[in-house]
C-alpha positions as CSV (number, residue, x, y, z in Angstrom):
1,X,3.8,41.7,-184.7
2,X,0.9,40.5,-186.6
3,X,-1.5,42.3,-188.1
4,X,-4.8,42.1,-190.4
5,X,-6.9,44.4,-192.6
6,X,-9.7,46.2,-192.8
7,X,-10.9,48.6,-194.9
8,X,-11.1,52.6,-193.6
9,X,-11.8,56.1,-195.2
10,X,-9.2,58.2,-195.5
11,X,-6.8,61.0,-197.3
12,X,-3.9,60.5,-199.3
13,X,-2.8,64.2,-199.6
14,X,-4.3,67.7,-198.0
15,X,-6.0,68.4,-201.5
16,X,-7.5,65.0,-201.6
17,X,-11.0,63.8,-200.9
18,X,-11.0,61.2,-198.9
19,X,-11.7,57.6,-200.1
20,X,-11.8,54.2,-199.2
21,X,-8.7,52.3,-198.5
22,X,-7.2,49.3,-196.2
23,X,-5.2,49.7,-193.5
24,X,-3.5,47.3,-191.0
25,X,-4.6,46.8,-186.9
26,X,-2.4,45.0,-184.7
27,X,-3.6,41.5,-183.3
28,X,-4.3,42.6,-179.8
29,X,-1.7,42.1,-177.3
30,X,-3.0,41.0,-173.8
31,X,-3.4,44.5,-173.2
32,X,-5.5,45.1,-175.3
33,X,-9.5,45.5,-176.8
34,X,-10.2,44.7,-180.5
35,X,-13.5,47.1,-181.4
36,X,-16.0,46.3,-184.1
37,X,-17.2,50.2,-185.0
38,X,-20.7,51.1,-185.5
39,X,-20.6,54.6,-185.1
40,X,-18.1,57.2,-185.9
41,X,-18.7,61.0,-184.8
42,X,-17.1,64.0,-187.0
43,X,-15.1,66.2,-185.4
44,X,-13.8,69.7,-186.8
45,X,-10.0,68.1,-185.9
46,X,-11.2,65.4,-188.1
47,X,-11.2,68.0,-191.4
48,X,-8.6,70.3,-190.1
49,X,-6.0,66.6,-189.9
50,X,-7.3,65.5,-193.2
51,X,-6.7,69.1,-194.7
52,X,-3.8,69.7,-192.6
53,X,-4.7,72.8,-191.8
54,X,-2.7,72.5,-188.5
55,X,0.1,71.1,-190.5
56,X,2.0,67.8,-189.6
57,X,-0.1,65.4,-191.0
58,X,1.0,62.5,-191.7
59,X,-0.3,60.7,-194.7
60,X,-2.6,58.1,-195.4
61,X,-4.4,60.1,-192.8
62,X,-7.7,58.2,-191.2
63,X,-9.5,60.8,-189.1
64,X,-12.0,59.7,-186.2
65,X,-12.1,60.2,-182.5
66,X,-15.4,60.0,-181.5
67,X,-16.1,55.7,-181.7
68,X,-18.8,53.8,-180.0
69,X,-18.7,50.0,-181.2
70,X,-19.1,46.6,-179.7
71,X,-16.0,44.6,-178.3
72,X,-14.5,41.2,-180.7
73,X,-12.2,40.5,-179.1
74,X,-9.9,41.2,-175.6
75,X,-6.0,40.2,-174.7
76,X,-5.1,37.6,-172.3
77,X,-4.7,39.7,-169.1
78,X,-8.0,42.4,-169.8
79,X,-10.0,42.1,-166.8
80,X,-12.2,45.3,-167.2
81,X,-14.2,44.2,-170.6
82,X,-15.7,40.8,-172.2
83,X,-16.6,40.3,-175.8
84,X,-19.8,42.0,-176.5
85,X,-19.3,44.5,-174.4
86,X,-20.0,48.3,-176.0
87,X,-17.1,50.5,-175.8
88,X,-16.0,53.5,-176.7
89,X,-12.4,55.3,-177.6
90,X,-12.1,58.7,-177.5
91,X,-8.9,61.5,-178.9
92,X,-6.5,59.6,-176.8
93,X,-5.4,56.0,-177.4
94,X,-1.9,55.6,-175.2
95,X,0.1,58.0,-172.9
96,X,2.9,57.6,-171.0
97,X,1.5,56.5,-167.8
98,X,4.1,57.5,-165.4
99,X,4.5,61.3,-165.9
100,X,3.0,63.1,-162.9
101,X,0.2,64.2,-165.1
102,X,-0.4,60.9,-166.1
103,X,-0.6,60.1,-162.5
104,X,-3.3,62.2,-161.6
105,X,-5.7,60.8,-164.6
106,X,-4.7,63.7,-166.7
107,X,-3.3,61.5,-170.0
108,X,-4.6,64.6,-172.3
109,X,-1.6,66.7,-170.5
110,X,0.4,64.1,-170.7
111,X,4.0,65.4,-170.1
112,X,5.5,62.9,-172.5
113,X,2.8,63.6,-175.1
114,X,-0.5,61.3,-175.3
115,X,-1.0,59.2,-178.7
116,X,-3.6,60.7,-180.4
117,X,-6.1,58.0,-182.3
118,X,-5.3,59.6,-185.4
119,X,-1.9,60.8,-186.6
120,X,-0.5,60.3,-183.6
121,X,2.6,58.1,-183.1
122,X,2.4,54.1,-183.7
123,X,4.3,52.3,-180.8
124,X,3.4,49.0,-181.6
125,X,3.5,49.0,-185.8
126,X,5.5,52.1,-186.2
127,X,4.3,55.1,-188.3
128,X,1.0,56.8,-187.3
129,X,-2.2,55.6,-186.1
130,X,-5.2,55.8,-188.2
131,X,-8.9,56.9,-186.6
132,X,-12.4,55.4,-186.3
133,X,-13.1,56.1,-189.9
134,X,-12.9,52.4,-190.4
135,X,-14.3,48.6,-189.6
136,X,-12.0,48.5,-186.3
137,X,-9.8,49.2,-183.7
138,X,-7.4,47.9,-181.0
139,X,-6.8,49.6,-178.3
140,X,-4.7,49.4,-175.1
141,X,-7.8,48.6,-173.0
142,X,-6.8,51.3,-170.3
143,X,-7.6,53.7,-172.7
144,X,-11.3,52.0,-173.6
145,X,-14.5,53.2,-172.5
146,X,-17.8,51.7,-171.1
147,X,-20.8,53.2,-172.7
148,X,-23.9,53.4,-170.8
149,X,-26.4,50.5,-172.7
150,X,-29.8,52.5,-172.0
151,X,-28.0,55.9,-174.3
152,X,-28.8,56.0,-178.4
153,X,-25.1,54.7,-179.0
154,X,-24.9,56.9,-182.7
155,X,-26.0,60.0,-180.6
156,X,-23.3,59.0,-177.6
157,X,-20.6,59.3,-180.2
158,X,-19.4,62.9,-180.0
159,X,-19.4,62.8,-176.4
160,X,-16.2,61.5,-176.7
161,X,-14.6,64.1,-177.8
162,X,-17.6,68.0,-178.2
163,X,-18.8,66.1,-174.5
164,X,-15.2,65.6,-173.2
165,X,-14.3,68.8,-174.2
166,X,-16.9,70.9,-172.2
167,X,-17.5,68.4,-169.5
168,X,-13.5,68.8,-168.0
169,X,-13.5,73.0,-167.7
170,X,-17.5,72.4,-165.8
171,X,-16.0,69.8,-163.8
172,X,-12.8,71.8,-162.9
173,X,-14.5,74.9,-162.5
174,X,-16.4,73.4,-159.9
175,X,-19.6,74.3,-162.1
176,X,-22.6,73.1,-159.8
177,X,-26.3,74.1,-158.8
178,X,-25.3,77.2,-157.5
179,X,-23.4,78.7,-160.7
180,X,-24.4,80.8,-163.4
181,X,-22.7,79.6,-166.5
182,X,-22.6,81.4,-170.0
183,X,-21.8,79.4,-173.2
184,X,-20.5,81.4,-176.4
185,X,-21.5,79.8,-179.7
186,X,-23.7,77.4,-180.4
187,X,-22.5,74.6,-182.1
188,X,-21.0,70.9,-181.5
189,X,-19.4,71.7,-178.7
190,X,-21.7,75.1,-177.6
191,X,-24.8,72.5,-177.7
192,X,-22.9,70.0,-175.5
193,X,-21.6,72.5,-172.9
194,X,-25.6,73.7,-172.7
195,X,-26.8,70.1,-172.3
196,X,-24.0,69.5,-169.8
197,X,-24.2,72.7,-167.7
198,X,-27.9,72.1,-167.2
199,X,-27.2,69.0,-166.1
200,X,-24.9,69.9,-163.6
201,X,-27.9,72.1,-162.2
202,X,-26.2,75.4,-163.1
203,X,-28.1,78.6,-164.9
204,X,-27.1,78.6,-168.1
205,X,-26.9,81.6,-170.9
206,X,-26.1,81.3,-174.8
207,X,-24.3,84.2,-176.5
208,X,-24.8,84.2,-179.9
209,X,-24.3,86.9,-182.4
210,X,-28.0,86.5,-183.8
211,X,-31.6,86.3,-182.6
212,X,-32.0,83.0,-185.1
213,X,-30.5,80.4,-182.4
214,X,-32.7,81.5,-179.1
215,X,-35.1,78.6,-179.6
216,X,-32.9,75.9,-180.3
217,X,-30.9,77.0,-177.1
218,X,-33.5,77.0,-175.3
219,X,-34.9,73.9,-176.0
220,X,-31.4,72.4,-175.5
221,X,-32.3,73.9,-171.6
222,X,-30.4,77.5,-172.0
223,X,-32.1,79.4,-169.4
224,X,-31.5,83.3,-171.2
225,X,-29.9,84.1,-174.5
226,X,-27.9,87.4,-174.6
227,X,-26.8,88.7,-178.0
228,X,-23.4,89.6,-177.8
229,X,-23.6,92.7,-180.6
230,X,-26.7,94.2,-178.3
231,X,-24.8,96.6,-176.2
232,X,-27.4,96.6,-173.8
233,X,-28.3,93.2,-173.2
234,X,-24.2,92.5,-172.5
235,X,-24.3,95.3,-170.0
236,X,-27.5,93.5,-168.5
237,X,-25.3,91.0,-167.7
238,X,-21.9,92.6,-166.2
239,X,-20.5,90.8,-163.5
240,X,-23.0,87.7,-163.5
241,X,-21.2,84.6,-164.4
242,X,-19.3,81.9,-162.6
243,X,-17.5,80.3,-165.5
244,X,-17.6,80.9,-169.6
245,X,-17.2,78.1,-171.9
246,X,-16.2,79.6,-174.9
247,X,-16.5,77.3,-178.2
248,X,-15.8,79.9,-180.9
249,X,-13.5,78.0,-183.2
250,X,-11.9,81.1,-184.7
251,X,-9.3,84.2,-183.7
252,X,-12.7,86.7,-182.0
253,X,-12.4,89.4,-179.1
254,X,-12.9,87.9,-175.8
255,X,-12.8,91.3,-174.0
256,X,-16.3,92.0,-174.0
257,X,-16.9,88.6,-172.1
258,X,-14.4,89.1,-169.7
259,X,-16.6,92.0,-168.2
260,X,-19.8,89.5,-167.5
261,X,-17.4,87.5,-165.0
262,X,-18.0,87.6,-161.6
263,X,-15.7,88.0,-159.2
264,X,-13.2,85.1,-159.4
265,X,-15.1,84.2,-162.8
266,X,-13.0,82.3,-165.3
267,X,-13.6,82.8,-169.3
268,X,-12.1,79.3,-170.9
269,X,-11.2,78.8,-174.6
270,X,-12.1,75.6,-176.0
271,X,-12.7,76.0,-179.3
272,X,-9.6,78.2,-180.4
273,X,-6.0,77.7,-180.7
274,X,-3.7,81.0,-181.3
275,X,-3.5,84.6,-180.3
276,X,-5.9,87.0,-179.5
277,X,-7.0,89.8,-181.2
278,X,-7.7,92.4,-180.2
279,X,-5.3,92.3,-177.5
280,X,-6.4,90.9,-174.2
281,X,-7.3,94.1,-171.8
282,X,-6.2,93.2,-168.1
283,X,-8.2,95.7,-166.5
284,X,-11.0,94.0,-165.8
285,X,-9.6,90.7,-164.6
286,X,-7.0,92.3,-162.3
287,X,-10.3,94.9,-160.7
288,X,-12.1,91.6,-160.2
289,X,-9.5,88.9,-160.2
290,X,-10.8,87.9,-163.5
291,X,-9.1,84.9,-165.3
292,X,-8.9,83.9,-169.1
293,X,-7.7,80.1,-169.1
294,X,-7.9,77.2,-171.6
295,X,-8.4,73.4,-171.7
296,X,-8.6,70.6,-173.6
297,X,-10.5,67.2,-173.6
298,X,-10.3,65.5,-170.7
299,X,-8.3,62.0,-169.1
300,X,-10.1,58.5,-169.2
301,X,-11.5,59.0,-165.5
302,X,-12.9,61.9,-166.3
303,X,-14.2,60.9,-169.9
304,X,-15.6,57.3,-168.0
305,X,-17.5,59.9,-165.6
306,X,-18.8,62.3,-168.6
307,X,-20.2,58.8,-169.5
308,X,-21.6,57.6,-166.7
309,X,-23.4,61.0,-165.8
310,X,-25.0,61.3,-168.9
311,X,-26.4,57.6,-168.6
312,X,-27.7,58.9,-165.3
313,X,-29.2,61.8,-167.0
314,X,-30.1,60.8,-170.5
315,X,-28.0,63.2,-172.1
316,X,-26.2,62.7,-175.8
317,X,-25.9,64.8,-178.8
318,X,-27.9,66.2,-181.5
319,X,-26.8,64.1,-184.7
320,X,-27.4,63.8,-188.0
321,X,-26.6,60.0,-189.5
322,X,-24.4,60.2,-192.3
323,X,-22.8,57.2,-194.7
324,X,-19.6,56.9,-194.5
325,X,-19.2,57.7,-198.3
326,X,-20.9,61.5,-197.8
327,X,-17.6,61.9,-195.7
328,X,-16.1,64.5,-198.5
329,X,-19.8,66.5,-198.9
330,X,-20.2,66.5,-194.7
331,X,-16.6,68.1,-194.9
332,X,-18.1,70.8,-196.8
333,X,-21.1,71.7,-194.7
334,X,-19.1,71.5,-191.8
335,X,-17.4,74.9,-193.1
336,X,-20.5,76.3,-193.7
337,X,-22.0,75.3,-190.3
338,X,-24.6,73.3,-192.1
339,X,-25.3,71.1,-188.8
340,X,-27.1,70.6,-186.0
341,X,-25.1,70.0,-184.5
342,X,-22.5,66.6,-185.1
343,X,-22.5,65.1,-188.1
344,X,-21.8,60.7,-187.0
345,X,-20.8,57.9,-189.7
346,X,-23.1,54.9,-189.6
347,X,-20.3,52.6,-189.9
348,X,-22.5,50.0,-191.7
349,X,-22.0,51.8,-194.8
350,X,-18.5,51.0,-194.4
């Protein structure tokens, strides 16, 4: 197959900064989209692949799944896009296609494993596939995006991943006008599952640890702000919500949500993969048929619907514009929680 280069950011080792490098795309195929990148969101799976903190990374590694750019080029037998055309990719650049998950628009369950658009497995040039840290992309164009034109395209760049990822548990929750929705943390995804819950028309609630965050929930449309280490405000709201979207990206006790749920109210991770601590009490969720469920991203349709809504509604992330060579520096804020609240990569700089 041929291929041609273009320079990316990237690391060559867990200890090591990242820095520029080239890499190889495919030609496309008639299958597929060729992307010119403009913008680049930063993801906390960007730094934990890049540090492999998860471990299995494969090296060079190229992070970046959040990509809004303008199409260069499309294969012989793409009907959906034309050159020119903004589009955007997301976590998930292939799956399977056939697997019954698959076949219900659920690639990210995908029961054959999706490709991820970093570090994930190369069909086409073998080895790994390297992320939107860099001048392009190909993609198979069934797994390409149409970005709503009237949306600040930089700002639309984390939706494809902190939007995805709170937009598929509100969608399968069923959240609506009618539903009283609590967000814990406030954060890239936290500020996105706000923005999006609002949307939807539900009441929405931040928990937060601290008093400091109540105005910028608010002003992101929170309704009420309960602080979780006030005994008394958490008791103020026993039994009130419909659905919990929790964002905390770290091992925390989920018990004390568990008793605002509503009957039939669902608490769901997003934010954190492991065991609990402390244990999980069942009490309360088998006294009010209480569940504790996780989920993650979301499929194309869905993601193409996320997209579509918030052109409808003018919704998009808070951002702060980065160059792509403040990459290593971002890194480091990001583990300080030094943004509000996505960091995105002006690919120019590039």
């Amino acid at each position: 197959m041929n291929t041609f280069t273009v320079k990316a950011y990237g690391a060559e080792s867990k200890t090591a900064d990242l820095k520029e490098m080239n890499i190889e795309r495919r030609d496309a195929t008639p299958n597929d989209v060729e992307i010119e990148i403009l913008y680049c969101g930063v993801c906390h799976s960007d730094l934990h692949t890049a540090r492999n903190d998860w471990g299995g990374t494969m090296y060079p590694a190229v992070p970046g799944h959040e990509i809004v750019g303008r199409i260069t080029k499309i294969g012989s037998e793409v009907t959906q896009f034309k050159v020119g055309d903004l589009a955007g990719v997301g976590c998930i650049v292939d799956s399977c296609g056939h697997c019954e998950s698959c076949q219900h628009d659920l690639e990210q369950y995908c029961l054959n494993g999706f490709t991820g658009t970093y570090n994930g497995k190369d069909t086409h040039l073998g080895g790994h596939t390297f992320g939107g840290y860099s001048q392009k992309v190909v993609v198979d164009a069934d797994h390409v995006l149409r970005i709503p034109e009237n949306l600040d395209l930089a700002a639309v760049a984390p939706l494809l991943c902190a939007g995805i990822t709170t937009w598929s548990p509100l969608r399968h929750w069923n959240v609506g006008p009618d539903s009283k929705v609590a967000v814990v943390g406030l954060g890239g995804l936290g500020h996105m599952a706000i923005k999006l819950a609002k949307g939807l028309g539900a009441e929405v609630t931040l928990f937060s640890r601290t008093p400091g965050k109540t105005e910028d929930a608010k002003q992101l449309g929170a309704d009420h702000v309960i602080i979780s280490t006030d005994e008394a405000q958490m008791q103020s709201v026993k039994g009130k919500f419909d659905v919990i979207i929790d964002t905390v990206p770290y091992v925390h006790d989920v018990n004390p949500y568990v008793t605002t749920l509503n009957i039939n109210g669902t608490h769901v991770l997003v934010g954190y993969l492991g065991g609990l601590e402390p244990i999980l009490n069942t009490v309360p969720m088998i006294l009010g048929r209480k569940s504790v469920a996780g989920s993650v991203i979301g499929g194309i349709a869905e993601t193409q619907e996320m997209l579509d809504f918030c052109g409808e509604h003018n919704i998009v992330s808070e951002i702060e514009m980065i160059k792509m060579q403040d990459i290593n520096e971002a890194y480091e804020r990001m583990l300080k929680s030094d943004v509000r609240y996505r960091f995105v990569i002006d690919m120019k700089s590039l």
